[in-house]
C-alpha positions as semicolon CSV with decimal commas, in nm:
position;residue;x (nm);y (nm);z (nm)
1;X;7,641;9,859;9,567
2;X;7,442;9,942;9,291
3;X;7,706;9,908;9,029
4;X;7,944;9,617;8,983
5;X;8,276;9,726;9,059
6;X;8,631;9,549;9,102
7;X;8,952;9,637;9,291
8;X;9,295;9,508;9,239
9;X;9,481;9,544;9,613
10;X;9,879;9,544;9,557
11;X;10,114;9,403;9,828
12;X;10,492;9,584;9,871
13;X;10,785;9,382;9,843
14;X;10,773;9,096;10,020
15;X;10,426;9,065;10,001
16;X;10,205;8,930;10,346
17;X;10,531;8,875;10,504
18;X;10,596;9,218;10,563
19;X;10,235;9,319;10,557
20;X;10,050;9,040;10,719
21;X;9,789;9,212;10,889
22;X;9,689;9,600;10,753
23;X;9,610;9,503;10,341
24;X;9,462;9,204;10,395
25;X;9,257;9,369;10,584
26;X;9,192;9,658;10,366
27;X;9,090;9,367;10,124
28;X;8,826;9,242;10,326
29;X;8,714;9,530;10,410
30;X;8,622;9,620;10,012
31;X;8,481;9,301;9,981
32;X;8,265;9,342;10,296
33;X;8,160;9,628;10,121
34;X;8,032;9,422;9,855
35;X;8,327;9,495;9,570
36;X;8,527;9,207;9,354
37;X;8,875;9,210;9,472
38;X;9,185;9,043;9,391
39;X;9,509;9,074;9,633
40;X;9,833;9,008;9,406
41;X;10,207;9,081;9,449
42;X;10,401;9,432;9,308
43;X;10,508;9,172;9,081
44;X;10,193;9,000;8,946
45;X;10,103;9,283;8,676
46;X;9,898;8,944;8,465
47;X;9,708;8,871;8,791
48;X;9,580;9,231;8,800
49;X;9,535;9,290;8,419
50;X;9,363;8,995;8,381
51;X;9,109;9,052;8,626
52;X;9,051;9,433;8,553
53;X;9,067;9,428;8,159
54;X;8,768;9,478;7,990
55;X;8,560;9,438;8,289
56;X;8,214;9,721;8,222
57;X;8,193;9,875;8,541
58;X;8,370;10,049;8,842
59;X;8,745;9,984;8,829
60;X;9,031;10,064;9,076
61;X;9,395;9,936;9,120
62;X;9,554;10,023;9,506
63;X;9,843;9,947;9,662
64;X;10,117;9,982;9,954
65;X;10,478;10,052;9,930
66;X;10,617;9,891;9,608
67;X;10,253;9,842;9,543
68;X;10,167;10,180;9,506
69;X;10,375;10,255;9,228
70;X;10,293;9,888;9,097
71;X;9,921;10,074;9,120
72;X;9,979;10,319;8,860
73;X;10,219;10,105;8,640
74;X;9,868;9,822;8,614
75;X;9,648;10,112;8,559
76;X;9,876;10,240;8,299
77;X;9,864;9,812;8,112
78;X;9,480;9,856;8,098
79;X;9,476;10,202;7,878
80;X;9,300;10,295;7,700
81;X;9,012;10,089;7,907
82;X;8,943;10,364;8,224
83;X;9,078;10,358;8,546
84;X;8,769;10,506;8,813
85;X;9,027;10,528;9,082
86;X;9,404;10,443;9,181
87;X;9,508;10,470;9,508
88;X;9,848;10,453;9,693
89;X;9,975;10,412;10,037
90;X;10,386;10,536;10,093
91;X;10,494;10,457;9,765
92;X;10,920;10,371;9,796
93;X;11,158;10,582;9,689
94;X;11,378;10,252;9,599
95;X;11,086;10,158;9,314
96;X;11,268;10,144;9,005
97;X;10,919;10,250;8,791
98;X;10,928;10,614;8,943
99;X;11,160;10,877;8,801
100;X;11,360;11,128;8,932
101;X;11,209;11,476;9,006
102;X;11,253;11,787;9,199
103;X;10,956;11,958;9,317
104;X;11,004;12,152;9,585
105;X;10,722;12,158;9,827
106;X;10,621;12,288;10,179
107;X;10,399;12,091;10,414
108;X;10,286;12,148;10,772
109;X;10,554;11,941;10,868
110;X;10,813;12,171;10,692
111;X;11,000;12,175;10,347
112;X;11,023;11,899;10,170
113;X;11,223;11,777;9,837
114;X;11,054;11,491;9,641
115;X;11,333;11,267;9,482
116;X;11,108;10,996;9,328
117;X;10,759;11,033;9,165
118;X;10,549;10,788;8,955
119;X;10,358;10,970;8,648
120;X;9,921;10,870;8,665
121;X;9,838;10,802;8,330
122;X;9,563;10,958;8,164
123;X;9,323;10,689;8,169
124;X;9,307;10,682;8,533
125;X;8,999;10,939;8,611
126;X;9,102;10,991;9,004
127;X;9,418;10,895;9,212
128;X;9,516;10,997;9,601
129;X;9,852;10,935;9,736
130;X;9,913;10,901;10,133
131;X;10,306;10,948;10,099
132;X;10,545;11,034;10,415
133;X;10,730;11,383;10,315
134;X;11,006;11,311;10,651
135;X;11,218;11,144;10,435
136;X;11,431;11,012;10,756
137;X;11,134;10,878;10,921
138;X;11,081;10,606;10,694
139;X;11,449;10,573;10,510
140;X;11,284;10,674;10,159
141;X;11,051;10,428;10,203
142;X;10,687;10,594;10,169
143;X;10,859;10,901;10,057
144;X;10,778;10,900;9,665
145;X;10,438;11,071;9,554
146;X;10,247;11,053;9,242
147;X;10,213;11,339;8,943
148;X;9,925;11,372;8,698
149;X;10,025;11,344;8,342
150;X;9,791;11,539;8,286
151;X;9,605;11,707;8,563
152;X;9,258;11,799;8,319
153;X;9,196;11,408;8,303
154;X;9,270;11,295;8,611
155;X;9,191;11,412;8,949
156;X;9,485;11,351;9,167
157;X;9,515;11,404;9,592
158;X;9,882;11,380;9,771
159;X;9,804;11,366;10,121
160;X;10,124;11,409;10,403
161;X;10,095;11,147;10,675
162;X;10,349;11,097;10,890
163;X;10,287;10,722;10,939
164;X;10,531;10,449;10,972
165;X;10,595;10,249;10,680
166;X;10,392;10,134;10,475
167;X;10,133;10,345;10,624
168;X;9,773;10,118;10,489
169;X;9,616;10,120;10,817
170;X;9,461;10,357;11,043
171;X;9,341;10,697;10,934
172;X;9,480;10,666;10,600
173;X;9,316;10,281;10,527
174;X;8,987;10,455;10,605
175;X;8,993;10,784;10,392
176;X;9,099;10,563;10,104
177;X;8,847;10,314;10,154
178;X;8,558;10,584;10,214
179;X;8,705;10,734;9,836
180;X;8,636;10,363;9,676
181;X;8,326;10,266;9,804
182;X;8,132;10,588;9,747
183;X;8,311;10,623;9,395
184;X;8,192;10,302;9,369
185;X;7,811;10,363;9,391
């Protein structure tokens, strides 16, 4: 790495109880990699700020599940301080920081109506999204997406997987950490 950058990784409910194996590992990866990383639960919005805020160089907030949306609520504590990259894998339906919308959409795997969405600030220069659009695959969980506040500022990607919940391994774990890392240079 040529640039110092940091990464705040954001357990679900439940934390490394119900995700002992595929974050963690996402973690280590990152770090591997040679980024600063903190792991911390939905819940631990200090943890996060407190290790992000004010910090000069490449900075990026990801999580799984309740995470996800935890993601872009962190992100949203640290403005007006930029976000280089938020990232999300199935954020729930059941969060209570996402809001209600109807935005009809049609994927390869046929139509879809998205009933939850979580709003990326502005500060918050990319975002990508690996959501679930079967809605009975995964109960609502990893069905929610995320919407740009405003799309000129920040760069967002919603990609359809249809993973099991919470979906941070596999295919999806390494497109998101391939996006960090090269930001990250």
């Amino acid at each position: 790495m040529s640039m110092k950058a940091r990464v705040a990784v954001v357990f679900g409910q439940f934390g490394a109880a119900a995700d002992p194996q595929n974050l963690p590992r996402f973690r280590f990866r990152l770090t591997s990699a040679g980024l600063e990383t903190i792991l911390v639960q939905h819940t631990d919005s200090q943890k996060a700020f407190d290790f992000l805020h004010g910090f000069g160089g490449f900075c990026a907030v990801v999580g799984a599940s309740l995470g996800a949306m935890s993601a872009i609520v962190f992100a949203g504590y640290l403005a007006p301080q930029t976000i280089h990259f938020a990232g999300g894998f199935q954020p729930s339906d059941f969060d209570p920081s996402g809001h209600t919308v109807s935005i009809p959409v049609k994927t390869e795997f046929g139509d879809d109506l998205i009933t939850r969405a979580i709003e990326v600030p502005t500060n918050v220069c990319e975002a990508l999204c690996f959501r679930n659009p079967q809605l009975a695959l995964t109960g609502g969980l990893g069905h929610a997406t995320y919407v740009a506040a405003d799309p000129q500022k920040t760069k967002l990607t919603v990609v359809n997987n249809l993973d099991v919940h919470p979906g941070d391994f596999g295919d999806a774990a390494d497109a998101m950490f391939n996006t960090i890392t090269e930001r990250a240079r």
